[in-house]
Biopython code that builds the backbone (N, CA, C, O; Angstrom):
import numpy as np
from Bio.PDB.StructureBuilder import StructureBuilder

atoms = [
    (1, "UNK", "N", (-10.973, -37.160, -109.648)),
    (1, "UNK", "CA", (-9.879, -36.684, -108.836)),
    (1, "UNK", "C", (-10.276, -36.854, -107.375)),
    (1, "UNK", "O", (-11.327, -36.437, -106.890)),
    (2, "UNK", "N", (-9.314, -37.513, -106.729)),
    (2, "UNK", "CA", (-9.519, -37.767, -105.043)),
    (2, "UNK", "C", (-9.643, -36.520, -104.250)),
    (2, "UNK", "O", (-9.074, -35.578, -104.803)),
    (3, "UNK", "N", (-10.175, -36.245, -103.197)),
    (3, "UNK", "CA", (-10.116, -34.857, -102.544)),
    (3, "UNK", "C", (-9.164, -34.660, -101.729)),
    (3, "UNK", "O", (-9.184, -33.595, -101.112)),
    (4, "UNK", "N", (-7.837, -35.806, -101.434)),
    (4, "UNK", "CA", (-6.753, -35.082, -101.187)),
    (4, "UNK", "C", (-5.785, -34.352, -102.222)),
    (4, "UNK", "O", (-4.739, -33.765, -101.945)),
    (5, "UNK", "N", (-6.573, -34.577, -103.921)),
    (5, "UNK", "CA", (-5.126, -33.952, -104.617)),
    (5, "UNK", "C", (-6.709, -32.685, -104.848)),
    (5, "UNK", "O", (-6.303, -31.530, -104.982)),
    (6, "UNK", "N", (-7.786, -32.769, -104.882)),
    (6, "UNK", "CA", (-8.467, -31.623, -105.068)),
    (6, "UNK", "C", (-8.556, -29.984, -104.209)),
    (6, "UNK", "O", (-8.595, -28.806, -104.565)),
    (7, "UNK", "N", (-8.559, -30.635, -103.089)),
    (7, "UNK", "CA", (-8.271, -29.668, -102.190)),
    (7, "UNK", "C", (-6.509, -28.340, -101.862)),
    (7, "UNK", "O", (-6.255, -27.138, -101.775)),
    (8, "UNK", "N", (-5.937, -29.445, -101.815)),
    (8, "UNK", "CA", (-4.697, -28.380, -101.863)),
    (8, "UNK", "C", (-4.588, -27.940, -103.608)),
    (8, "UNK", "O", (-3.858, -26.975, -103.835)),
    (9, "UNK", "N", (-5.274, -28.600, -104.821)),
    (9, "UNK", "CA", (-5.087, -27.832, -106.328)),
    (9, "UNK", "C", (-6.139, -26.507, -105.926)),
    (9, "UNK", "O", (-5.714, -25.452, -106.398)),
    (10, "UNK", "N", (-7.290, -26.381, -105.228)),
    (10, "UNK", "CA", (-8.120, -25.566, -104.854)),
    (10, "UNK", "C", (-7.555, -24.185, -104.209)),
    (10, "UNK", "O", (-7.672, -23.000, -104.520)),
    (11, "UNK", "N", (-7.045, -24.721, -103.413)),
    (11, "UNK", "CA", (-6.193, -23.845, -102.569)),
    (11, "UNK", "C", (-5.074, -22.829, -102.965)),
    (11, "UNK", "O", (-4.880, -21.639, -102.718)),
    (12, "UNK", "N", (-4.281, -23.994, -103.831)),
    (12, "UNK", "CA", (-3.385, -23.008, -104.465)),
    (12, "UNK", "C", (-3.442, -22.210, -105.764)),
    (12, "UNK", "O", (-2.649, -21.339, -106.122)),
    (13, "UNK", "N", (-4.915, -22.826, -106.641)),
    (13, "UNK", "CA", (-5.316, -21.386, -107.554)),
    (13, "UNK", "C", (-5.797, -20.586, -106.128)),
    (13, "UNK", "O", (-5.064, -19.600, -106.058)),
    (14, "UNK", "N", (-6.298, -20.594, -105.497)),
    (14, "UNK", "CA", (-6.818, -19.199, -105.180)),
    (14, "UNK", "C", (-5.909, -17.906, -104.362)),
    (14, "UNK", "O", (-5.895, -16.688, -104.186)),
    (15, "UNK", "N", (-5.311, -18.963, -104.086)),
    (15, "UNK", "CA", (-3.504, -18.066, -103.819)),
    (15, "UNK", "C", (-2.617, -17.804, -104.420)),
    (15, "UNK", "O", (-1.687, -17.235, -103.848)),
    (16, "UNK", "N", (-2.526, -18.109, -105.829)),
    (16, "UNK", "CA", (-1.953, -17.962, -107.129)),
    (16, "UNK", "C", (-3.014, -16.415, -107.370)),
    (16, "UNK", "O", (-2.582, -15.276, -107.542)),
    (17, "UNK", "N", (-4.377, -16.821, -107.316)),
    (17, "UNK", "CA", (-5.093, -15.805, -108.072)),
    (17, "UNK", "C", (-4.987, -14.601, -107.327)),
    (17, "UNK", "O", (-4.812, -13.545, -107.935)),
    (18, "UNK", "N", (-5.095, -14.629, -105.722)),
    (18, "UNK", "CA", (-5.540, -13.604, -105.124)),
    (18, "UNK", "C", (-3.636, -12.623, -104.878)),
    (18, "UNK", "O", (-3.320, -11.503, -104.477)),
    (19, "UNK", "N", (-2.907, -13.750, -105.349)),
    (19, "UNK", "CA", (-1.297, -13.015, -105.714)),
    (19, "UNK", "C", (-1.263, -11.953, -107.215)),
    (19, "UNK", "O", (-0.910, -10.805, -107.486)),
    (20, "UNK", "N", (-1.836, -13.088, -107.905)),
    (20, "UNK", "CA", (-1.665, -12.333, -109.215)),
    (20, "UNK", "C", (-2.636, -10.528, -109.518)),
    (20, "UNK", "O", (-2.406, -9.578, -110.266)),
    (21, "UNK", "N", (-3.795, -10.844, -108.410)),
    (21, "UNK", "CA", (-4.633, -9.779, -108.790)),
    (21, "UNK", "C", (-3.944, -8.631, -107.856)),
    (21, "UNK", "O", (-3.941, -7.471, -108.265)),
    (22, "UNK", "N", (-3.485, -8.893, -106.866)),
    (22, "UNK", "CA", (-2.591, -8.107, -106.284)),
    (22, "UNK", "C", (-1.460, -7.912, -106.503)),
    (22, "UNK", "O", (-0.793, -7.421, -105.593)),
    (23, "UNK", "N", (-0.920, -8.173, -107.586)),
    (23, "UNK", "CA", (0.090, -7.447, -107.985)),
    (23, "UNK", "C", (-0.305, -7.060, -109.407)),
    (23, "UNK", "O", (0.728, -6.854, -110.044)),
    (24, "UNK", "N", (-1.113, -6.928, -109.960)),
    (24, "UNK", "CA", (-1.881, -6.562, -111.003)),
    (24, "UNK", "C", (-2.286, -4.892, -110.781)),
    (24, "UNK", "O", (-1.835, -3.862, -111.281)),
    (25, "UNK", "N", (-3.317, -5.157, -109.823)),
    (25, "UNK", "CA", (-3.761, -4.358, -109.737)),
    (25, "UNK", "C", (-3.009, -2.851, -108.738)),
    (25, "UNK", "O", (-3.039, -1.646, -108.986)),
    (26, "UNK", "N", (-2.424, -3.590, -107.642)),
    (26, "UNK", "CA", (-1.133, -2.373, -106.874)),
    (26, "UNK", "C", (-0.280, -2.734, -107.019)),
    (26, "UNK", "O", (0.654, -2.225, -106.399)),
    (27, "UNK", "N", (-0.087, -3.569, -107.703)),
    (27, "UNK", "CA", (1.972, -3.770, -108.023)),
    (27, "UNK", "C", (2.460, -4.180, -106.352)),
    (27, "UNK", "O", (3.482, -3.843, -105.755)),
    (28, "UNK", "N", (1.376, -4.980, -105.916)),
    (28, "UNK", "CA", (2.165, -5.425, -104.242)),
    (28, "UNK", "C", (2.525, -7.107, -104.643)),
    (28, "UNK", "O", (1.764, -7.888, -105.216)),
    (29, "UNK", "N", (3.421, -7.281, -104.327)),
    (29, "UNK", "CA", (4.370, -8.660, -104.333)),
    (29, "UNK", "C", (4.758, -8.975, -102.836)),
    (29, "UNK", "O", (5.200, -8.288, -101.915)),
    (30, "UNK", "N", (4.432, -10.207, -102.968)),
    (30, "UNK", "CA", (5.020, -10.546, -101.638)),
    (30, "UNK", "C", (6.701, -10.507, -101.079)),
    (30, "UNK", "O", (7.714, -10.832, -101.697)),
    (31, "UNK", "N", (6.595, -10.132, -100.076)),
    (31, "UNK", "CA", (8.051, -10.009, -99.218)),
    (31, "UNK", "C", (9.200, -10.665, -100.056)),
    (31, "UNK", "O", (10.090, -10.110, -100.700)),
    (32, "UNK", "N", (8.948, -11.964, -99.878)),
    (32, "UNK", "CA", (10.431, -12.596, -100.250)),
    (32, "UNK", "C", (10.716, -12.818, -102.013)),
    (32, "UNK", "O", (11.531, -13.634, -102.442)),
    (33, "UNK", "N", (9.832, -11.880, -102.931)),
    (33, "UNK", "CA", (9.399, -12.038, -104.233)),
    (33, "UNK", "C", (10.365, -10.639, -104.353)),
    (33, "UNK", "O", (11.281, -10.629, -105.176)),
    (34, "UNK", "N", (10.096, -9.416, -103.449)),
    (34, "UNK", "CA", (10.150, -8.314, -104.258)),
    (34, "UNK", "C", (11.963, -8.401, -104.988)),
    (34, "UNK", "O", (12.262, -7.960, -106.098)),
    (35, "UNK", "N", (12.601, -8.845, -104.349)),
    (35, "UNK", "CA", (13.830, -8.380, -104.989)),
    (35, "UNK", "C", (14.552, -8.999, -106.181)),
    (35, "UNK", "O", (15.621, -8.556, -106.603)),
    (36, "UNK", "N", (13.896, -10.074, -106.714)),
    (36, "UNK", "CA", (13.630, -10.904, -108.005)),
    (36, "UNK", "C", (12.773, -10.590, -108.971)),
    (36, "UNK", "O", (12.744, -11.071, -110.104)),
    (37, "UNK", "N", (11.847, -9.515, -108.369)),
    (37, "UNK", "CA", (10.293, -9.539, -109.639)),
    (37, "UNK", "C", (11.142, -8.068, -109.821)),
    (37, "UNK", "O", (11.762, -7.402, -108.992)),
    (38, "UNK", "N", (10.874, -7.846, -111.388)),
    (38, "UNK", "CA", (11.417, -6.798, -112.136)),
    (38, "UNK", "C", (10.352, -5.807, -112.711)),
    (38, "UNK", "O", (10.363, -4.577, -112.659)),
    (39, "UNK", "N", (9.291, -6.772, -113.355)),
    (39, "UNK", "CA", (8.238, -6.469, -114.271)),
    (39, "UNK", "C", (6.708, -6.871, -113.202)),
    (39, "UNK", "O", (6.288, -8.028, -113.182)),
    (40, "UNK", "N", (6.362, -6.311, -112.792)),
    (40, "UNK", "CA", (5.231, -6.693, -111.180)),
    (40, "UNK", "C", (4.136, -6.660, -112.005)),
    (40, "UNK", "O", (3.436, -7.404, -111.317)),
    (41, "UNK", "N", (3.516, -6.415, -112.833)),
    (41, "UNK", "CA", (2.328, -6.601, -114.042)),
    (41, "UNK", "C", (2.454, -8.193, -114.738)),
    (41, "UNK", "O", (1.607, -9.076, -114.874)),
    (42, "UNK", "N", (3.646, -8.138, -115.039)),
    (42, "UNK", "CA", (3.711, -9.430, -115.903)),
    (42, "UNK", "C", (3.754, -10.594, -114.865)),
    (42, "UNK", "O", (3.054, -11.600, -114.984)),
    (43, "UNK", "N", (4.913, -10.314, -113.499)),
    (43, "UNK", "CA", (4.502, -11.374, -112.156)),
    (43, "UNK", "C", (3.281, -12.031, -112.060)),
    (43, "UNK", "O", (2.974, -13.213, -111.902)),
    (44, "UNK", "N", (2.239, -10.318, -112.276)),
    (44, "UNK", "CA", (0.635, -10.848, -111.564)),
    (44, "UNK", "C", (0.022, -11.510, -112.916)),
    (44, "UNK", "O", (-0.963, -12.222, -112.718)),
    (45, "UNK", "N", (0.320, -11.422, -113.830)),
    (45, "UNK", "CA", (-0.500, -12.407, -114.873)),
    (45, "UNK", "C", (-0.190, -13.730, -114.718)),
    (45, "UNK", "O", (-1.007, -14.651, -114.706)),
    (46, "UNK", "N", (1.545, -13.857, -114.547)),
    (46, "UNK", "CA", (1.798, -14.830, -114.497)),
    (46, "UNK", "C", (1.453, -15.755, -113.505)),
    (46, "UNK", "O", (1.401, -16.968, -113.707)),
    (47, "UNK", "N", (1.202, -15.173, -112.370)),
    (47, "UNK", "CA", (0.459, -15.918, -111.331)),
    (47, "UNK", "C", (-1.307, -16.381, -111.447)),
    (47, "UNK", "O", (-1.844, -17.399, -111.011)),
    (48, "UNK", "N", (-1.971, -15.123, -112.259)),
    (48, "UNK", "CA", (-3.152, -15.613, -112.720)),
    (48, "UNK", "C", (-3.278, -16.746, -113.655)),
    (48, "UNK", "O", (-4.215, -17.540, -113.579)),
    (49, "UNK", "N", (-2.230, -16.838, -114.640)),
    (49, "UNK", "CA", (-2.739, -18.304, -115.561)),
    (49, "UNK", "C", (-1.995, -19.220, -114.745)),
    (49, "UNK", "O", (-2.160, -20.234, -115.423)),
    (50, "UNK", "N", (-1.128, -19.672, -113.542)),
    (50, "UNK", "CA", (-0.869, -20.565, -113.137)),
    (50, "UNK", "C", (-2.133, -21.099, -112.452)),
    (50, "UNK", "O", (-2.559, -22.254, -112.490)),
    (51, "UNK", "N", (-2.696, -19.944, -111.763)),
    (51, "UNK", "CA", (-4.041, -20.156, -111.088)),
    (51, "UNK", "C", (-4.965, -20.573, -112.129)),
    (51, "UNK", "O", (-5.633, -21.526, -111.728)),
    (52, "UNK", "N", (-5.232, -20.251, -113.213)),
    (52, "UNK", "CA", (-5.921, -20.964, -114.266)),
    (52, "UNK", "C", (-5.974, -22.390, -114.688)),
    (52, "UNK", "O", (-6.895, -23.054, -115.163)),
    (53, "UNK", "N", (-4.744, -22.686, -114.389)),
    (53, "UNK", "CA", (-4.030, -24.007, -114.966)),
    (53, "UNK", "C", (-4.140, -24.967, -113.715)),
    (53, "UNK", "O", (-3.923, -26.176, -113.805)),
    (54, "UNK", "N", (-4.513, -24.300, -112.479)),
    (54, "UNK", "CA", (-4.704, -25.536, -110.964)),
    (54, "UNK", "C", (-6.217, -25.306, -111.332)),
    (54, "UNK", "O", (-6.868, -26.117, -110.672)),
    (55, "UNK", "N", (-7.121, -24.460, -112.188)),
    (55, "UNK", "CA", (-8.580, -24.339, -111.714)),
    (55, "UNK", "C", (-8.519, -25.547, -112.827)),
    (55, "UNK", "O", (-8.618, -26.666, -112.324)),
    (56, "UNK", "N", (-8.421, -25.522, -113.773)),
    (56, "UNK", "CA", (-8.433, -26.504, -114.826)),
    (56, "UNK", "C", (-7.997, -27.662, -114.665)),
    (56, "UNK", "O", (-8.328, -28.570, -115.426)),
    (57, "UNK", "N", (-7.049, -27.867, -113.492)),
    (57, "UNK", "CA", (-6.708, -29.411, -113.394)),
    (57, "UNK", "C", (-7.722, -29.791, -112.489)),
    (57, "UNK", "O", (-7.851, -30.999, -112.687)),
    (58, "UNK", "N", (-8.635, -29.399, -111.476)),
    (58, "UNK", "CA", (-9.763, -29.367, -110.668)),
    (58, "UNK", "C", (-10.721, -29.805, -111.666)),
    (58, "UNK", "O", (-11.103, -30.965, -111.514)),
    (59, "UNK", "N", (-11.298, -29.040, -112.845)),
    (59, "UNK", "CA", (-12.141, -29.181, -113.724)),
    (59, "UNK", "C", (-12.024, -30.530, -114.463)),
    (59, "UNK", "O", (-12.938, -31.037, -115.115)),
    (60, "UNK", "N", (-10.800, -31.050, -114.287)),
    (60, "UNK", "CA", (-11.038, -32.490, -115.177)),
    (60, "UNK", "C", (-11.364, -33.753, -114.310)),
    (60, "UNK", "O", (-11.648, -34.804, -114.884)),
    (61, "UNK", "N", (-11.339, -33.698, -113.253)),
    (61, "UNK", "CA", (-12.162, -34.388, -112.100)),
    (61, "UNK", "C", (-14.026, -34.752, -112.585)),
    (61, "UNK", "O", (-14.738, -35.754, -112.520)),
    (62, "UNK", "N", (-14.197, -33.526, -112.992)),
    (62, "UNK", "CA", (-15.489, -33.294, -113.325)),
    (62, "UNK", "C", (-16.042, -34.171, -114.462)),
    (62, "UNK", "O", (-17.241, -34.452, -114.442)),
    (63, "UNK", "N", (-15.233, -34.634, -115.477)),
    (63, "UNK", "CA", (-15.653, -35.012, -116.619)),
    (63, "UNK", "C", (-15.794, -36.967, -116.577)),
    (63, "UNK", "O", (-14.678, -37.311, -116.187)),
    (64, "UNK", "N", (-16.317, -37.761, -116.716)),
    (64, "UNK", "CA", (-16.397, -38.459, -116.793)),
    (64, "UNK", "C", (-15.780, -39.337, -118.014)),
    (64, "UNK", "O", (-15.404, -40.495, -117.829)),
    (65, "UNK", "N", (-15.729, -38.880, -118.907)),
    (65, "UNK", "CA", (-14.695, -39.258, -120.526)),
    (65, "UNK", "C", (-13.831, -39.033, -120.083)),
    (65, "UNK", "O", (-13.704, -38.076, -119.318)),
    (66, "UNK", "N", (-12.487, -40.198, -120.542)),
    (66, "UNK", "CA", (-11.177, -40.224, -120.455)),
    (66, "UNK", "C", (-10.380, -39.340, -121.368)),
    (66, "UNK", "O", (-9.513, -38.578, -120.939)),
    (67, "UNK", "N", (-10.684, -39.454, -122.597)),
    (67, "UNK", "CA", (-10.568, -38.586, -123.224)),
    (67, "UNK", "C", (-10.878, -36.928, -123.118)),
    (67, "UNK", "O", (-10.467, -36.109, -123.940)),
    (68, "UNK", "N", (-11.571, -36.657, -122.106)),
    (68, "UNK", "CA", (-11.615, -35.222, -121.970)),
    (68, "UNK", "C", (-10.913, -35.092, -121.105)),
    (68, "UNK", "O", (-10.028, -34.243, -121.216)),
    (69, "UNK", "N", (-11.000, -35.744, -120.094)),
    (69, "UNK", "CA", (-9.478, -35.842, -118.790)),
    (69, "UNK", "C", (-8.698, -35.767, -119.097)),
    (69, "UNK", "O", (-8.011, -34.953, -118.479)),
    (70, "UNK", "N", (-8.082, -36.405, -120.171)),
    (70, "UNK", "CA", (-6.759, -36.457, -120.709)),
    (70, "UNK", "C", (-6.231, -35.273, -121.451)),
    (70, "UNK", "O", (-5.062, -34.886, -121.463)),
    (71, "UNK", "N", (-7.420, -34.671, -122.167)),
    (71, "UNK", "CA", (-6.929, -33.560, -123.119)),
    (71, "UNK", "C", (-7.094, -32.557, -122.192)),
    (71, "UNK", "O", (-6.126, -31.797, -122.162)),
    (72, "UNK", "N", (-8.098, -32.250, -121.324)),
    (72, "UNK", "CA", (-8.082, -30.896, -120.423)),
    (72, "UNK", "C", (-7.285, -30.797, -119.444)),
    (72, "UNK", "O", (-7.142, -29.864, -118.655)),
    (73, "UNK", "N", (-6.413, -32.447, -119.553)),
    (73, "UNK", "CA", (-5.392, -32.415, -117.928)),
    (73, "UNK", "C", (-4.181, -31.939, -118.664)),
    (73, "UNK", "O", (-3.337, -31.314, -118.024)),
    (74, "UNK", "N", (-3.936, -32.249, -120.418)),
    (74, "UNK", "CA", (-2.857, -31.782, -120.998)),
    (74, "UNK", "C", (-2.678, -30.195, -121.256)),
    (74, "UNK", "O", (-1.638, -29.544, -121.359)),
    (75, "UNK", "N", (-3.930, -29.815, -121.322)),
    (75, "UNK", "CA", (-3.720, -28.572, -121.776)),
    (75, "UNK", "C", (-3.925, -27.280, -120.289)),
    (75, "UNK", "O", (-3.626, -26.089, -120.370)),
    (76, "UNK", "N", (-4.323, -27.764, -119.434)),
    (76, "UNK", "CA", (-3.631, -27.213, -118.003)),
    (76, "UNK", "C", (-1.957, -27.331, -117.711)),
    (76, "UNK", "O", (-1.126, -26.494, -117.357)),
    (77, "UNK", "N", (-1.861, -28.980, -118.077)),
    (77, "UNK", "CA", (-0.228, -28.507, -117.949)),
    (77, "UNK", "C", (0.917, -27.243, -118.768)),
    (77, "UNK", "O", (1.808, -26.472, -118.411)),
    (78, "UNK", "N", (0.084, -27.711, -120.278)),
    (78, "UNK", "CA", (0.783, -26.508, -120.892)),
    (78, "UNK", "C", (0.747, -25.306, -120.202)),
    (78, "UNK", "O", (1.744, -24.778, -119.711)),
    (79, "UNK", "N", (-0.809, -24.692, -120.134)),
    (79, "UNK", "CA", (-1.001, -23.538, -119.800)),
    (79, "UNK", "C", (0.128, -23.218, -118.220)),
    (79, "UNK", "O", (0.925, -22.280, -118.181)),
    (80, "UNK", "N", (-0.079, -24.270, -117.007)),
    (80, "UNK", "CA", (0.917, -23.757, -115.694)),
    (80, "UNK", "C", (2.421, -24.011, -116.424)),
    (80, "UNK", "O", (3.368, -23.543, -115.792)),
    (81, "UNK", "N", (2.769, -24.778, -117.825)),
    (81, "UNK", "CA", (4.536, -24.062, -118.126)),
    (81, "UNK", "C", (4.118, -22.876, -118.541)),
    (81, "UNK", "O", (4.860, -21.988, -118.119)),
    (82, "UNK", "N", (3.139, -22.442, -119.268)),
    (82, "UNK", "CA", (3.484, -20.730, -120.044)),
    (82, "UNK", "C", (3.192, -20.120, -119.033)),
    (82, "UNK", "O", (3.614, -18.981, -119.233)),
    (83, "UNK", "N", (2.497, -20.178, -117.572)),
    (83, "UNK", "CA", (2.679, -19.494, -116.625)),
    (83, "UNK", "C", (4.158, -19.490, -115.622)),
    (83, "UNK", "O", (4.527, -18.663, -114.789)),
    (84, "UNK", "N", (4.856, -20.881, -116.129)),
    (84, "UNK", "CA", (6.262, -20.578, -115.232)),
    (84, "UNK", "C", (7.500, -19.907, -116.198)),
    (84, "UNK", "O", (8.688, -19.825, -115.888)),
    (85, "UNK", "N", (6.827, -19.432, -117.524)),
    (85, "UNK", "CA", (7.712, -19.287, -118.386)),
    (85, "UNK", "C", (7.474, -17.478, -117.627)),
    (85, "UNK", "O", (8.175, -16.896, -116.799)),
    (86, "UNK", "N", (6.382, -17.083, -118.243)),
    (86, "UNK", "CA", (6.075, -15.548, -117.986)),
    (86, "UNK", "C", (6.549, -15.251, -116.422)),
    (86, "UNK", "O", (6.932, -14.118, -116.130)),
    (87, "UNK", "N", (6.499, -16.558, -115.191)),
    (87, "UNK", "CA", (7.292, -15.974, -114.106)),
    (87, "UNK", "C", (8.629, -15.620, -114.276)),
    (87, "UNK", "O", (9.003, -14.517, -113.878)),
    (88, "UNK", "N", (9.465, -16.455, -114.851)),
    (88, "UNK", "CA", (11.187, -16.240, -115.686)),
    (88, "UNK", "C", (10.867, -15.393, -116.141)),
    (88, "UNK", "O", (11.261, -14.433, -115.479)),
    (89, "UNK", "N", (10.348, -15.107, -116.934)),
    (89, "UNK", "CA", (10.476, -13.622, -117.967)),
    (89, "UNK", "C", (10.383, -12.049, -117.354)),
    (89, "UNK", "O", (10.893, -10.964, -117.631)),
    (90, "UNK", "N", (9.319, -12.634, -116.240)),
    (90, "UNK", "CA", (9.056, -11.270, -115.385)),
    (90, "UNK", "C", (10.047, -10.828, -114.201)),
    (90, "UNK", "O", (9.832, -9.960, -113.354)),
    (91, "UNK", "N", (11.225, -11.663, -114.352)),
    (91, "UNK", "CA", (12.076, -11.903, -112.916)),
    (91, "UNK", "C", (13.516, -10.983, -113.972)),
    (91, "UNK", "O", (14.514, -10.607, -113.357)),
    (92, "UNK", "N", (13.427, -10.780, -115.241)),
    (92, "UNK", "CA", (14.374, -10.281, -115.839)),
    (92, "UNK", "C", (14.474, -8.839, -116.080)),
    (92, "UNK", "O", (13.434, -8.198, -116.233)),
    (93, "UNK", "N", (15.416, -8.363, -116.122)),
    (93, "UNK", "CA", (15.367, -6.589, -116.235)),
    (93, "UNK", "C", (15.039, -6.790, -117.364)),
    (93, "UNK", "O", (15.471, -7.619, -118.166)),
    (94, "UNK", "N", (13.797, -5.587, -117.528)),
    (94, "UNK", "CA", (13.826, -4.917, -119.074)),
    (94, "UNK", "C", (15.229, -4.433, -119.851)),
    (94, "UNK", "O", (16.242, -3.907, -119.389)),
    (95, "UNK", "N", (15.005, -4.682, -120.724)),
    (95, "UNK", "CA", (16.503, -4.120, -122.118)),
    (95, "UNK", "C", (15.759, -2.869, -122.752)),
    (95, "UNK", "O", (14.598, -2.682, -123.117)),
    (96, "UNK", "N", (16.860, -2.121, -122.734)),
    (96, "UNK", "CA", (16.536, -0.635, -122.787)),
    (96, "UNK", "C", (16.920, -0.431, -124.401)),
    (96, "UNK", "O", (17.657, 0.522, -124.653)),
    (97, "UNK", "N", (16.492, -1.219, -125.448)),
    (97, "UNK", "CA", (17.114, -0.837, -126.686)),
    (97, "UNK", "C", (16.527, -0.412, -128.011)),
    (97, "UNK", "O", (17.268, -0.125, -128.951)),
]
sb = StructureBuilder()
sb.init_structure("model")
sb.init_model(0)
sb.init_chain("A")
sb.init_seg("    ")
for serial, (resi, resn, name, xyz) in enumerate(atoms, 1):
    if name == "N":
        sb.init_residue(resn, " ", resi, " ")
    sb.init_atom(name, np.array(xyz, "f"), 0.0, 1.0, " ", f" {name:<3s}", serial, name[0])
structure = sb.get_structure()
């Protein structure tokens, strides 16, 4: 991986992460988030495995097999959709039933 796509993937797990742990841990969301986020626990996870899923696309830089590039670059992508899925999910009112 070139260090212009390494650097900004760097960047934005750790602003994914340092979002998710803060709203994890105090339920603080950023400004233009709060009036969309419903569920502020599930927000901050969801921001932690997106951050998982940029640390992991970083990590396949590392490997020299194509085959491990390929499978660890696939399975980061999955992982940042189930992190944009749990952002949708967390943006919805709870059902009271």
């Amino acid at each position: 991986m070139s260090w212009y796509l390494a650097v900004p993937s760097v960047l934005l797990a750790l602003l994914f992460a340092a979002g998710g742990v803060a709203a994890v841990r105090t339920g603080w969301v950023l400004p233009w988030q709060r009036r969309h986020v419903h569920r502020v626990r599930l927000f901050g996870w969801a921001q932690l495995v997106i951050a998982a899923a940029f640390a992991a696309k970083v990590a396949t830089g590392l490997f020299d097999d194509p085959g491990a590039d390929a499978g660890l670059g696939s399975v980061s992508l999955l992982v940042l959709l189930g992190g944009f899925g749990l952002m949708v999910v967390s943006q919805r009112p709870e059902s009271n039933s």
